[in-house]
N, C-alpha and C positions, 0 to 999 in steps of 0.2 A: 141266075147264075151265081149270086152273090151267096145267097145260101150253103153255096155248096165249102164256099172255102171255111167256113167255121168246122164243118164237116170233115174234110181233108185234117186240119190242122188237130182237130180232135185225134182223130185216128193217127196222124203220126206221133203225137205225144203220148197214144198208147204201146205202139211200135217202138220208140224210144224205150219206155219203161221192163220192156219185157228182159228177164235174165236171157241171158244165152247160154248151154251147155257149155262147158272147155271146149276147145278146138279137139278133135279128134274122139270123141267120146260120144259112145251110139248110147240109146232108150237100153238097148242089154247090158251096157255097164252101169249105168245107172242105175236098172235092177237088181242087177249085179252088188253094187254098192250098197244099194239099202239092205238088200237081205244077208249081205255078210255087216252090216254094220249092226242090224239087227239082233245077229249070231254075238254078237258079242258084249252084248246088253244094251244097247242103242245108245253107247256113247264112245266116239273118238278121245282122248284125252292125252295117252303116251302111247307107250313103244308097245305095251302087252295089250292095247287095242289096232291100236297101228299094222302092227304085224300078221298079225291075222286077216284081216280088211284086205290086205294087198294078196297074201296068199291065195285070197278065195277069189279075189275080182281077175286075178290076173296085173295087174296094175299097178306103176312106179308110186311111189311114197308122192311125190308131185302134183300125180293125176288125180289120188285120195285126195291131196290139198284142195282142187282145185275144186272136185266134185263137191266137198263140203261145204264149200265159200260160193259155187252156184245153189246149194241146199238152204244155205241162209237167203241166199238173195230170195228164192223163192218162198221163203217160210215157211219152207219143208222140216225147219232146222233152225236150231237156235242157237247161239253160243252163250257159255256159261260163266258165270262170274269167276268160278276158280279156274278157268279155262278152258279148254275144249269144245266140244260141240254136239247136241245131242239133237236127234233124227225123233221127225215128230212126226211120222206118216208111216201107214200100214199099220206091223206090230208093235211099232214105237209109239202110236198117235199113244196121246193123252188119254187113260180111260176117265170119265165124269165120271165125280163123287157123288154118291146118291146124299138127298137130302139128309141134315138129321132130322128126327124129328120133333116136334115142338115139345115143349114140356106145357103139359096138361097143369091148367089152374085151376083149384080145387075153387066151386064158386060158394061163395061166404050165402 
């Protein structure tokens, strides 16, 4: 029986960690979100990304807020030093840099 409670205790400190979506916000706005955040180069920042994001989601300036500050929590999303927040999943993920390649040493 004792086993079990490190067990328990594991699991609810994963239950603790997990983001929660905003109150009132379904999986289609969320989708919703990323593919218009997407549309718009995959970064929130002011009014001429802002604006748009909310036309296509359907969705008050707020709810953008709030979806994006759940995108970070999950690190879906990062915020940026000069401000805003840019979407790092789907067409936004990161694409990898291919290697360069070595410089050839000419052997003496």
């Amino acid at each position: 029986m004792k086993a079990t409670y490190p067990l328990m205790a594991a699991a609810a400190l994963a239950l603790a960690a997990c983001a929660m979506p905003p109150e009132d916000v379904t999986e289609e706005d969320l989708a919703n979100f990323d593919a218009a955040v997407a549309s718009v180069g995959c970064t929130l920042r002011d009014e001429r990304q802002y604006q748009p994001v909310e036309l296509q989601t359907g969705l008050p300036r707020n709810k953008v807020i709030e979806i994006a500050a759940y995108r970070i929590d999950t690190e879906d999303a990062v915020r940026l030093d000069e401000g805003g927040v840019r979407l790092l999943t789907g067409s936004c993920a990161p694409t990898a840099q291919p290697a360069e390649p070595e410089a050839e040493v000419p052997e003496a």
